[in-house]
N, C-alpha and C positions, 0 to 999 in steps of 0.2 A: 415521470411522475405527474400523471395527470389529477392535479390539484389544483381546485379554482376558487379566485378570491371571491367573498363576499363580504357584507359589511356586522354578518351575520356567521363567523364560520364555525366558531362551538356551538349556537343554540342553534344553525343548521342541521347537527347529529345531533342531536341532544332531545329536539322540542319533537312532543307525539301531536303528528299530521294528527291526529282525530281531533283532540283536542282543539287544534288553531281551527281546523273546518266549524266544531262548532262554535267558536265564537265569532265567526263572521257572520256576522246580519246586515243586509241589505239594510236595513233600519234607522243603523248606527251613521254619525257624521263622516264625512268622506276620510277625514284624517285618521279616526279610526281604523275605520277599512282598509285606506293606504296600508298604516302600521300592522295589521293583521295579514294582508298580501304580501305586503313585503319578506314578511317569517315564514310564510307558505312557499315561497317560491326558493327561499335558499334550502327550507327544506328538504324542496325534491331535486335539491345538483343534483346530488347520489343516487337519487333513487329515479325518477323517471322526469328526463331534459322536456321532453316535450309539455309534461305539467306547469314545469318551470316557467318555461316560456309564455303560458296559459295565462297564470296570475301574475305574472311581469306586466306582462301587455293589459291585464285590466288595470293595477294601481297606475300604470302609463297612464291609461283614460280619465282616470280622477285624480291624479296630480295636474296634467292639462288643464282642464276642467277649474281645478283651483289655483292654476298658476305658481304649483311648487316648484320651482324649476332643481333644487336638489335632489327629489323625488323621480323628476322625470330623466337627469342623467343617469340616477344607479337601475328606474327601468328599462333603458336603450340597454345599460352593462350585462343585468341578470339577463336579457335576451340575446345576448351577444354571447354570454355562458353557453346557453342551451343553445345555441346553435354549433358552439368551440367544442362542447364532451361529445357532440354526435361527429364532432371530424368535417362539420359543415364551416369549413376556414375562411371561405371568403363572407358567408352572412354574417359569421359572428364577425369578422373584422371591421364591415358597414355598420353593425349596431355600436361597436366599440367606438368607433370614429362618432358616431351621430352624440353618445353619452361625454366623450373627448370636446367636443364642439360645445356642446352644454355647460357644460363644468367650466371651461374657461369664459364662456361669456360673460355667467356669475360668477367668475374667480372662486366656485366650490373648489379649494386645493383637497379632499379628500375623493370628490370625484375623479378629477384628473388623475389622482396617484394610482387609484383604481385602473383609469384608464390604461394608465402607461405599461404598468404591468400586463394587461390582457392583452393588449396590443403587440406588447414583446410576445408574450407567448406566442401569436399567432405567425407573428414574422418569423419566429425559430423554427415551428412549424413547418413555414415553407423554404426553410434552410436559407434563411436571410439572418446573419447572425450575430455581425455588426451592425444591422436597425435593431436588432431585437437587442443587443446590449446596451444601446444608447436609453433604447426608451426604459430597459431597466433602472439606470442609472439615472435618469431624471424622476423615477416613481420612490427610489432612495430619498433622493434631494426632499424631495414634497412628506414621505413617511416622518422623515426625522425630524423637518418645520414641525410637523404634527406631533412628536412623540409618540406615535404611534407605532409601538413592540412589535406585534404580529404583521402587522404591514413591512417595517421592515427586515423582520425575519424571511419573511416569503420573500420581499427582492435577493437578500444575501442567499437563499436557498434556490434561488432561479439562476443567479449569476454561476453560482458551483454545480449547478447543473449544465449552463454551457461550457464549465473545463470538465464535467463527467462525457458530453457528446463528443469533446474535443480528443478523449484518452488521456488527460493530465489528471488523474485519478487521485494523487495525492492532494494537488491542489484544489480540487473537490473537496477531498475530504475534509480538509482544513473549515471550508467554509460551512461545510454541515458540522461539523464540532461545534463551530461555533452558534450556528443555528439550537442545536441542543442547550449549549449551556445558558443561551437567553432563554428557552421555552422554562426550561429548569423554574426559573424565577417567576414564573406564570403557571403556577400549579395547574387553576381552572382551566388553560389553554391543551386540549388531551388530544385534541387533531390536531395541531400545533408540533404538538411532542410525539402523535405515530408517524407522524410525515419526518420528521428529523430521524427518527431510530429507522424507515424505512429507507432514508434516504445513505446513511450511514453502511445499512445493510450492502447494498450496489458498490458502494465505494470498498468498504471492506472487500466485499466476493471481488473485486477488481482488480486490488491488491495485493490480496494474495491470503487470505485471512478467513477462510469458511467457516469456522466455529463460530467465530465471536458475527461474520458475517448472517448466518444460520440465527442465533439471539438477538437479533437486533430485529430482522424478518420476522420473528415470533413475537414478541414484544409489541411490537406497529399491529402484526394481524390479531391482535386480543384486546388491543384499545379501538381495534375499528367493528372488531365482532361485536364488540360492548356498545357502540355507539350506532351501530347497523349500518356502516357505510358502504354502501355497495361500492362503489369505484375503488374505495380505499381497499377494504378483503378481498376485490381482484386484483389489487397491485402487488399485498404483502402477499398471499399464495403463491403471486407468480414469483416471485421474490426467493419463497422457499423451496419451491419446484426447482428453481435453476441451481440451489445450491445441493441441494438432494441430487440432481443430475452429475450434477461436478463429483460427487460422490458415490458413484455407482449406484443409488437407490433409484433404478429406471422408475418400478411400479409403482413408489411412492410420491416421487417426482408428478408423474403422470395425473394421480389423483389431483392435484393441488393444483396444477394448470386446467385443469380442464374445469376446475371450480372457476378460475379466473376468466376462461372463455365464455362460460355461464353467463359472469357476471356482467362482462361485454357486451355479451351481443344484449343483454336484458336493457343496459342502456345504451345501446345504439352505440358505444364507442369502435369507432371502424380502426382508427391510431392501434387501438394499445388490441385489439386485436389480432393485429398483422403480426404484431411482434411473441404474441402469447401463440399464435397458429405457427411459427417461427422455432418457438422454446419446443415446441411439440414434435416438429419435424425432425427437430437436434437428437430429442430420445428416441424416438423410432433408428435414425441414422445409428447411434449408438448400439442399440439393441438389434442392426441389421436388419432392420425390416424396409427394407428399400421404396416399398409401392406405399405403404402409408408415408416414410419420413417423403417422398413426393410427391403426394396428393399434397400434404400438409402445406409441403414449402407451397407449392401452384396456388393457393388459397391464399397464403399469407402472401404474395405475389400479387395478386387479385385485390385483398385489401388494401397494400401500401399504394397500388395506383391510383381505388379509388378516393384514398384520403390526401392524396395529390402532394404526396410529401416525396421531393426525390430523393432526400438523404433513407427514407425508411425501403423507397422500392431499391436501392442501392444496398442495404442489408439482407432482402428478400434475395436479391440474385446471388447475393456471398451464397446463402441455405441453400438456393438451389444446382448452384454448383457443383457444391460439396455432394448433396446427393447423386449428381448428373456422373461424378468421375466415380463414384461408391460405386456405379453402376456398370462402369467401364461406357457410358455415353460419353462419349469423346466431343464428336461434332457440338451437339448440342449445349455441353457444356463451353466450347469456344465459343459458340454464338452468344452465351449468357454473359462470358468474360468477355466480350466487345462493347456490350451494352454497360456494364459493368463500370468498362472503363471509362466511356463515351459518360455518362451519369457522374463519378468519381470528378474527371476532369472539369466537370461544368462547375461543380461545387467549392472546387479552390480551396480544399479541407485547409493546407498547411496555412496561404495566405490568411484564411478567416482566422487562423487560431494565433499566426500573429500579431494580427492586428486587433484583434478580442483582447488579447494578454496585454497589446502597449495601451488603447484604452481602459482595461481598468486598474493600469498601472496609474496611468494618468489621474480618475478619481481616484485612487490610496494617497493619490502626493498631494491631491486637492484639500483632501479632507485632512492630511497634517498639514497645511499650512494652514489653514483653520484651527484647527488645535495650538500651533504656534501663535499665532494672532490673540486666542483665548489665554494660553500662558501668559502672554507679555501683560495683559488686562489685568489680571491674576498679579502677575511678580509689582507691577505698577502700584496695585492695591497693597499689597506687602508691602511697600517701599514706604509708601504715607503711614500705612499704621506704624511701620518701625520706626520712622521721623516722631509721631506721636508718642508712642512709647520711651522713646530716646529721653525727650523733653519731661515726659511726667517722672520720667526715673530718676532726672536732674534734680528737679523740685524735688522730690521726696527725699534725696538724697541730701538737699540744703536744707530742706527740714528736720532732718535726722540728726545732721550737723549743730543746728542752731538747739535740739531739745537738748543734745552731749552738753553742749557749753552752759546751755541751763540749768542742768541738772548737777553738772560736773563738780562746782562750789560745793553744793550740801552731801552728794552722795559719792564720794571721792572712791572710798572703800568699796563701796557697789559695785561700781566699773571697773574697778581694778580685778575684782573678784571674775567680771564677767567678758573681761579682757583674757583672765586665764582660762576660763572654760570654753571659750573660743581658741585658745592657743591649742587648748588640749583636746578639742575637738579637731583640731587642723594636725595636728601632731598623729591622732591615731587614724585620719585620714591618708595619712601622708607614710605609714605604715602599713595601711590596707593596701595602697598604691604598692608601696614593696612587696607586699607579702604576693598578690599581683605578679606582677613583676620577677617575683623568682620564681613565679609556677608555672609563666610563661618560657620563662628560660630553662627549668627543667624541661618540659616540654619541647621546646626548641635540642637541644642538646639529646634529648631520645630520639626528633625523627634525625639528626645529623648520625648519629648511633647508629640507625636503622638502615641508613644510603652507605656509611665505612659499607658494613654488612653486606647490605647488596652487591657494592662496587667489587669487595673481594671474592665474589661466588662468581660475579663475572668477570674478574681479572683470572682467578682458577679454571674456567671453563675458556677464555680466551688461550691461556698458555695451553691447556691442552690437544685445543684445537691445533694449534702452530703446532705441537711435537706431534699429533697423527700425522698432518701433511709432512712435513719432515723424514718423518720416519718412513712413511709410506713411499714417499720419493727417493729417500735416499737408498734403501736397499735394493733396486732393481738400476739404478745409474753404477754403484758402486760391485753390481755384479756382471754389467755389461762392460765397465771399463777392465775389472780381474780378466773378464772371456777375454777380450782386446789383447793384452799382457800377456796370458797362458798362448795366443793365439800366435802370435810376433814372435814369441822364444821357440817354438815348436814344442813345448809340453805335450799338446793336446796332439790325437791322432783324427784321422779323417770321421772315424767311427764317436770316437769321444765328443770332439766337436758339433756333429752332427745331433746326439744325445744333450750336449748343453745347449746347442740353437734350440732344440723343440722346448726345453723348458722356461729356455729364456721367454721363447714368442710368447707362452702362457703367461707369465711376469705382465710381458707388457701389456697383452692385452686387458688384464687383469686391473694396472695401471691406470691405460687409456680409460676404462671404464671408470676409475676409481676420478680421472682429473672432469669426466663426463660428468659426471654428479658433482665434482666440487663447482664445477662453473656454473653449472644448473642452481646449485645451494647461493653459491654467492650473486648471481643475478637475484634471486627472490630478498634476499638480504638487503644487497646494496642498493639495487633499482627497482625490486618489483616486481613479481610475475606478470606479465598481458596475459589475460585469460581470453581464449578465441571460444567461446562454447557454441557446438556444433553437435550434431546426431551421429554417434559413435557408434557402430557394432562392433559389443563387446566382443563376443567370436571370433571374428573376422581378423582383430585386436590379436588377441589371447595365442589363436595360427601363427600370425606372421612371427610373433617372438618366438613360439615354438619351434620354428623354423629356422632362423638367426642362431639359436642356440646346441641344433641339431648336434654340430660335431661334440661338443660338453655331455647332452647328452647320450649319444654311442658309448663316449669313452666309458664312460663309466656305469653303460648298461643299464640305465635307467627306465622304468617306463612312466610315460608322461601321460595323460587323457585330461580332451576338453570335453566336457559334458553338459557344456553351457549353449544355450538356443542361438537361435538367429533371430530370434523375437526380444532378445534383450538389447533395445537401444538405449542406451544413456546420451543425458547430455551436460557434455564436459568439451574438455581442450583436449583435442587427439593427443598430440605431441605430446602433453602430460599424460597420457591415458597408456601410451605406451611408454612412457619412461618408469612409472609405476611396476607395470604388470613384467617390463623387462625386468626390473633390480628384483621384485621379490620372485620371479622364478629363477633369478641366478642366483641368490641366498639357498631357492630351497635345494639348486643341483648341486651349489656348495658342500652344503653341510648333510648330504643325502647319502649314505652308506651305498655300493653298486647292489645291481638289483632291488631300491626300494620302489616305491610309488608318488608319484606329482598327480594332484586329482585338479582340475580346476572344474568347477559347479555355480552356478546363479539361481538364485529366487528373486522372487520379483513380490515386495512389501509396501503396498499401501502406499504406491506412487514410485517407490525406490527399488533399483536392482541393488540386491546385494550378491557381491561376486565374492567365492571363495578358493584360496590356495591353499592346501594340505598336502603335507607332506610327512612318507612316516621315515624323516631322519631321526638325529640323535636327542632332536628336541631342546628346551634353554630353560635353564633353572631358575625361579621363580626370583633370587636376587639378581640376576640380568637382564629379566623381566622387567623389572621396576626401573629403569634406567634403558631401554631398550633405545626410547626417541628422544635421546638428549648426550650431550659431549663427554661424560661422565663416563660412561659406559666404553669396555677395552674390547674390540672385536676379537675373535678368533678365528685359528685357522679350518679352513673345510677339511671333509673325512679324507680326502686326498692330498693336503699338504697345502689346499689353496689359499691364497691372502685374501684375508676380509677387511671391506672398507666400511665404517660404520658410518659413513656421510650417509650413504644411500638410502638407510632407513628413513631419517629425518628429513632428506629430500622426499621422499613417497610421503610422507605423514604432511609436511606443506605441501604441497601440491596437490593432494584430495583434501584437505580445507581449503584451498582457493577453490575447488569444483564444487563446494556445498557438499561436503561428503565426510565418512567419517572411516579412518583404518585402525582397527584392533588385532589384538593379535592371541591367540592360543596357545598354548605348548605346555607338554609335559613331558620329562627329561627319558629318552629310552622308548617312548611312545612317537613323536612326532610334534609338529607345529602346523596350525591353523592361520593366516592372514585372511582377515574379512573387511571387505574395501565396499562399503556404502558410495550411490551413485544416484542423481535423481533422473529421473523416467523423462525419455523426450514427450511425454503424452499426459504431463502433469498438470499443464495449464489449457484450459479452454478458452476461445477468444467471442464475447458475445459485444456486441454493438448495438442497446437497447438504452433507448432516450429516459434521462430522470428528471421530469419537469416538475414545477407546481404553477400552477396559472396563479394570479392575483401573488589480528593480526595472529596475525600468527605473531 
């Protein structure tokens, strides 16, 4: 967020250049002139740096000249500007220092705070990013001496801009919140307030939030259209280009950055070009247009070196990468990943970002023990006035005393009178307190009501739980130990035997599966699922179970089809991805008449696969329905005599909400059943690395 302080930053948008031009007269006192230059030159931040710099450098001359030396710091700063929006970092850093130098001689503490600020800017710039927080943090110190709002909003909004370069996105955002809800209190302050909703916007789209990030982007570009800020309408366009791209709108996208490049190159910023020549590369890549998204990145590659910033030519080579392997350029693409890395390493990303985070750890505890310090000042003062108060309430209280006893002789019956309308005020006080008091206690006694209640739906659903396990265990132990028995007596013949082993195996396996799901259910319960999410093909998935399940299916002549792509990757926890997709295709061979049909099918919705299992069995009646995914519910047996374990539903239903996901189910009784298992898309999030500055149970 290239945004630069001045002392002047709303009637910099605000004031018509015609207008200041003509009231400059060579004619008028110098201080005049001063004042009139001064307003000219933050005029053209936005609009064109080199003016800037034009009328900096004359009220320079006639501040000199009169020995204003306040005057002559913030002209060294405004030309330290116009040298920083053209990406020229080492001039503007010399003029910043020359204006730093000034300020402190005269202990101007508003020039300095200026300073300190511009100065961080530029050392972030060139990826120094512990100098550039310290000097933030002293340009704080000197704001808040001053009271000065916008000063300090700009530090707290520079600061959350170095956790937005770092990827600590939330902690960002925190700090632009609160930038917004100070600007809030400064109506007049409207570049104040599009820099906040701009900046908000970045953090938002970071997070995860395109809507509300998309409104915040439009917001910021209608207060800077209104204000005609050129850097600013190329930062919110760019702003909404990238969320428009995050959203499949290429050509829409496209219009709005290229309004941003416009904007750029009109005032010479070489910075935020790279990064907008960068966004543009991205949508051609997107849209496969391989030789534009590479001309693009090679451009944007070309700016970031000449703006001499290695963390941005370090973004350049991620784009061009990306396009070099788009392309199947192998080679070339490893050369750009050496460089890449060689750049990455020198930067010290992690070290800088923890040591950013224990420095401005360090000012938050600075600044409450200053707050502490100010309490204890505060409670001290309390302390005396209560001492005060204590003592007058004495007196008055011995005053009150000696008028009773004055009065007391002539007006006996008075007091007595007014002894009882004090009692009887105290009395239906003291009844209010009751009546109080037992409405609190009905109250009380409803939510105890309310937990009996609860407690008994989960002690009913606890014992039920115990009699499925129970029940489900008991009947294949106590038909294994009968086999045993029949087996030892000779009852059984070699043929009989042979015909109860194959139905036993069924039993067990049936079992085994059934104790698979309970462990699975009571891990998620007692400990917790670990969620590994990875890029799943669903397919791939969908086969292997197909195949697991082959013999179940033969038996009972079923036919099964996957009609689902290899283009549907999800990204979820394998190991839950196929415990799912296994329990509801052994539900639908279950309860599947021989000869019906198992369809498995995917769509792919607005970021999400949705995978579907249909089956035309016997289907489940609308009050089974209702109870399908909870303990309530009494399983049945499959169209061939098979045991149903109803853990396993409920297993599948937690287990696609730990993956961001959601399972429903279909069915009508004689027609068949539907399971639809929502999944999010490995290709959901975009990863973009573009700096947000402002200079100055489940």
């Amino acid at each position: 967020m290239l945004l630069f302080c001045t002392c002047f930053i709303a009637s910099a948008q605000t004031s018509r250049i015609d207008d200041l031009l003509a009231q400059l007269k060579t004619t008028d006192p110098d201080t005049l002139q001063i004042k009139v230059l001064r307003k000219l030159s933050a005029a053209y931040t936005s609009v064109d740096p080199i003016k800037k710099y034009h009328y900096a450098n004359q009220y320079l001359r006639l501040a000199e000249k009169n020995n204003i030396d306040s005057n002559i710091a913030n002209a060294y700063l405004d030309m330290g500007i116009a040298h920083a929006v053209r990406s020229n970092l080492d001039s503007g850093l010399y003029y910043f220092r020359r204006g730093q130098e000034k300020s402190k001689a005269v202990n101007y503490l508003s020039g300095m705070a200026r300073s300190y600020v511009n100065i961080g800017f530029i050392l972030d710039r060139q990826d120094k990013k512990r100098e550039s927080v310290r000097n933030y943090e002293e340009s704080l110190k000197l704001y808040r001496q001053l009271n000065h709002k916008r000063g300090i909003n700009q530090c707290i909004m520079n600061l959350g801009s170095i956790y937005f370069d770092l990827k600590e996105y939330k902690t960002a955002d925190i700090y632009f919140r609160q930038v917004l809800e100070n600007v809030r209190e400064t109506p007049n302050d409207q570049v104040g307030l599009a820099n906040a909703l701009f900046s908000l916007g970045n953090s938002n789209r970071k997070i995860g939030d395109p809507k509300i990030a998309l409104d915040y982007f439009k917001q910021s570009l209608a207060i800077r259209e209104k204000l005609g800020d050129i850097n600013g309408i190329a930062l919110s366009n760019w702003g909404v280009g990238l969320v428009l791209n995050d959203s499949g709108k290429h050509a829409e996208a496209l219009k709005h950055l290229e309004v941003a490049l416009k904007n750029n190159q009109q005032i010479k910023n070489i910075y935020q070009q790279a990064i907008v020549l960068m966004s543009i590369s991205e949508v051609y890549l997107d849209l496969k247009d391989y030789k534009k998204a590479e001309a693009y990145a090679q451009s944007a590659m070309a700016k970031a070196k000449e703006s001499d910033s290695q963390g941005l030519v370090a973004q350049s080579l991620e784009y061009l990468i990306k396009v070099e392997r788009a392309q199947k350029k192998f080679s070339e693409a490893l050369q750009h990943q050496s460089d890449y890395i060689a750049i990455s390493d020198s930067l010290k990303e992690n070290e800088t970002k923890r040591e950013v985070i224990l420095n401005d750890l360090a000012r938050v505890n600075t600044d409450n023990k200053n707050l502490e310090k100010h309490n204890e000042k505060i409670s001290a003062k309390i302390v005396d006035y209560s001492y005060a108060i204590v003592i007058i309430s004495a007196l008055l209280i011995i005053l009150i005393i000696l008028l009773i006893l004055y009065y007391q002789k002539n007006t006996g019956y008075k007091t007595a009178n007014e002894l009882l309308k004090q009692q009887r005020q105290q009395t239906a006080e003291v009844n209010e307190e009751l009546v109080a008091l037992n409405e609190e206690l009905k109250t009380q006694m409803e939510i105890v009501s309310a937990q009996n209640i609860e407690l008994e739906k989960l002690n009913k659903i606890k014992n039920k739980f115990f009699s499925i396990v129970s029940h489900d265990l008991r009947g294949p132990i106590h038909s294994l130990k009968a086999l045993f028995g029949m087996y030892r007596s000779g009852i059984l013949n070699e043929e009989e035997l042979t015909d109860m082993l194959q139905r036993l195996e069924d039993t067990v396996y049936t079992t085994a599966s059934f104790l698979d799901n309970l462990l699975e259910w009571s891990k998620s319960q007692l400990e917790g699922i670990v969620i590994h999410p990875a890029e799943v093909n669903l397919k791939d998935v969908i086969d292997h179970n197909i195949k697991l399940m082959d013999s179940q299916i033969r038996a009972k002549n079923l036919f099964v089809a996957n009609q689902t792509s290899n283009h549907d990757i999800v990204f979820a926890d394998l190991n839950m991805v196929h415990v799912v997709i296994r329990n509801l295709l052994s539900n639908a061979v279950k309860f599947c008449d021989p000869a019906c049909q198992i369809t498995f099918s995917s769509q792919n919705l607005d970021g999400k696969i949705k995978c579907s299992i249909c089956d035309t069995g016997k289907g489940i009646s609308d009050s089974d329905l209702e109870n399908l995914f909870n303990l309530t519910h009494h399983s049945q047996t499959g169209t061939s005599g098979e045991k149903g374990h109803h853990i396993g539903l409920i297993l599948c239903r937690d287990m696609i909400l730990q993956n961001n996901g959601t399972l429903e189910v279909e069915s009508k009784v004689g027609v068949g059943t539907t399971f639809h298992i929502t999944l999010p898309c490995s290709d959901t999030t975009k990863h973009y690395n573009f700096p947000t500055f402002q200079l100055n149970d489940i």
